[in-house]
N, C-alpha and C positions, 0 to 999 in steps of 0.2 A: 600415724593414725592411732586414735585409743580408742578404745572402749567403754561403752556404758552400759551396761547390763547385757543383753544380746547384741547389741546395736553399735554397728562401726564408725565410729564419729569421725572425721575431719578434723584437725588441729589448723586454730589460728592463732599466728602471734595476738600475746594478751592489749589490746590498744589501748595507751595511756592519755588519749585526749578526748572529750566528747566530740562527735560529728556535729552536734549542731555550734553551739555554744566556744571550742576549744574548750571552755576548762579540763581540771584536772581529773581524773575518773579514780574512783577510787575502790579496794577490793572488797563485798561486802557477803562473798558468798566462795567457798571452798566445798571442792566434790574428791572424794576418792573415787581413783579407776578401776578400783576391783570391787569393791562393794557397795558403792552408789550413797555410802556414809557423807552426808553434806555440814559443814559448819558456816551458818552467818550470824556474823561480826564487823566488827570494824577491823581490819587485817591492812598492817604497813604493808608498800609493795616495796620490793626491792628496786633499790635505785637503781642500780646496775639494767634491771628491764625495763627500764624508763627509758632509758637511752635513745635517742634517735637512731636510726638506720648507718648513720654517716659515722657519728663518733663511738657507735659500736662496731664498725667494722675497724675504725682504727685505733681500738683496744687494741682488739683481735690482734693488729700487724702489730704490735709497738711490745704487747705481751709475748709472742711468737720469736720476736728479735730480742728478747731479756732490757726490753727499754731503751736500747740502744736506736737514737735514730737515725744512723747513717743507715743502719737497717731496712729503715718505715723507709726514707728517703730511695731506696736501691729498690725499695718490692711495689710502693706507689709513685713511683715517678716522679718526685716529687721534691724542694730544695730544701735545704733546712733549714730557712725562716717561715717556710708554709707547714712544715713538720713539725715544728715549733710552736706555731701558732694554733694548729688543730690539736696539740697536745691543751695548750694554752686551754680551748674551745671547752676538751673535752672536763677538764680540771674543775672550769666554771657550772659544766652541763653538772655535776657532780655534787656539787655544793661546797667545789675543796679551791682556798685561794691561791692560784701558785704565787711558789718566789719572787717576789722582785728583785732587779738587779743590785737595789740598794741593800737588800735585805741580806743578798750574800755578799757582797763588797762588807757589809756591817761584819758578817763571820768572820771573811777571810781579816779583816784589818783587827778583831777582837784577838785573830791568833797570833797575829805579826807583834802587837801588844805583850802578848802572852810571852812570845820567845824573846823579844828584846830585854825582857822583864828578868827571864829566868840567865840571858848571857851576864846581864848588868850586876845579879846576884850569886855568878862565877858556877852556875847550876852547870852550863853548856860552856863550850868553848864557842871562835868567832867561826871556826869550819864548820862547828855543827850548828849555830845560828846559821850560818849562810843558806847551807842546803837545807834545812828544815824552810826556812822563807820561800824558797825555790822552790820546793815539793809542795807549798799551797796553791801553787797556781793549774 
């Protein structure tokens, strides 16, 4: 709970969609809780509290497990092509593209490139081409 001047206010999450309409709501008024100091503007909201319910909770898990999703998978019950795919969800909720799989097949075969490159030019030997190939996957 905070406060406004004498008065014990209630907190509610800030709601990012109009009730009537859905669009977007935007922030057009900023108050301090100890001095009642207000600023209105046009104020970006942070994306992050944009967030739906759903794929802010499976930040929560996925930050929690250091990104790891056998993690999210073990604490939501959950398979890792659905872990996957909510991660997917939340990347897009975000405005962020994830990888495609062509996109890292491009990586790893730009490396595979790289190291054939550097044996061919006697940089490495065929041992250390090998396992460096093997360590890309």
């Amino acid at each position: 709970m905070g406060y406004t001047g004498d008065v014990m206010q209630k907190r509610y999450p800030q709601p990012t969609r109009c009730p009537v309409c859905s669009g977007t709501l935007s922030v057009r008024t900023l108050e301090c809780t100890e001095c009642g100091t207000s600023l209105t503007g046009h104020f970006t909201a942070c994306r992050f509290c944009q967030l739906e319910p759903e794929h802010l909770q499976f930040l929560e898990v996925f930050l929690r497990h250091r990104g790891m999703l056998s993690g999210v998978e073990r604490e939501l019950g959950i398979s890792y092509p659905t872990a996957r795919n909510k991660l997917d969800a939340l990347l897009l909720a975000l405005g962020i593209m994830p990888a495609t799989i062509q996109q890292e097949n491009g990586r790893i075969s730009a490396q595979q490139q790289e190291i054939l490159d550097m044996l061919e030019q006697g940089l490495i030997t065929a041992e250390e081409a090998a396992r460096k190939l093997r360590n890309l996957r």
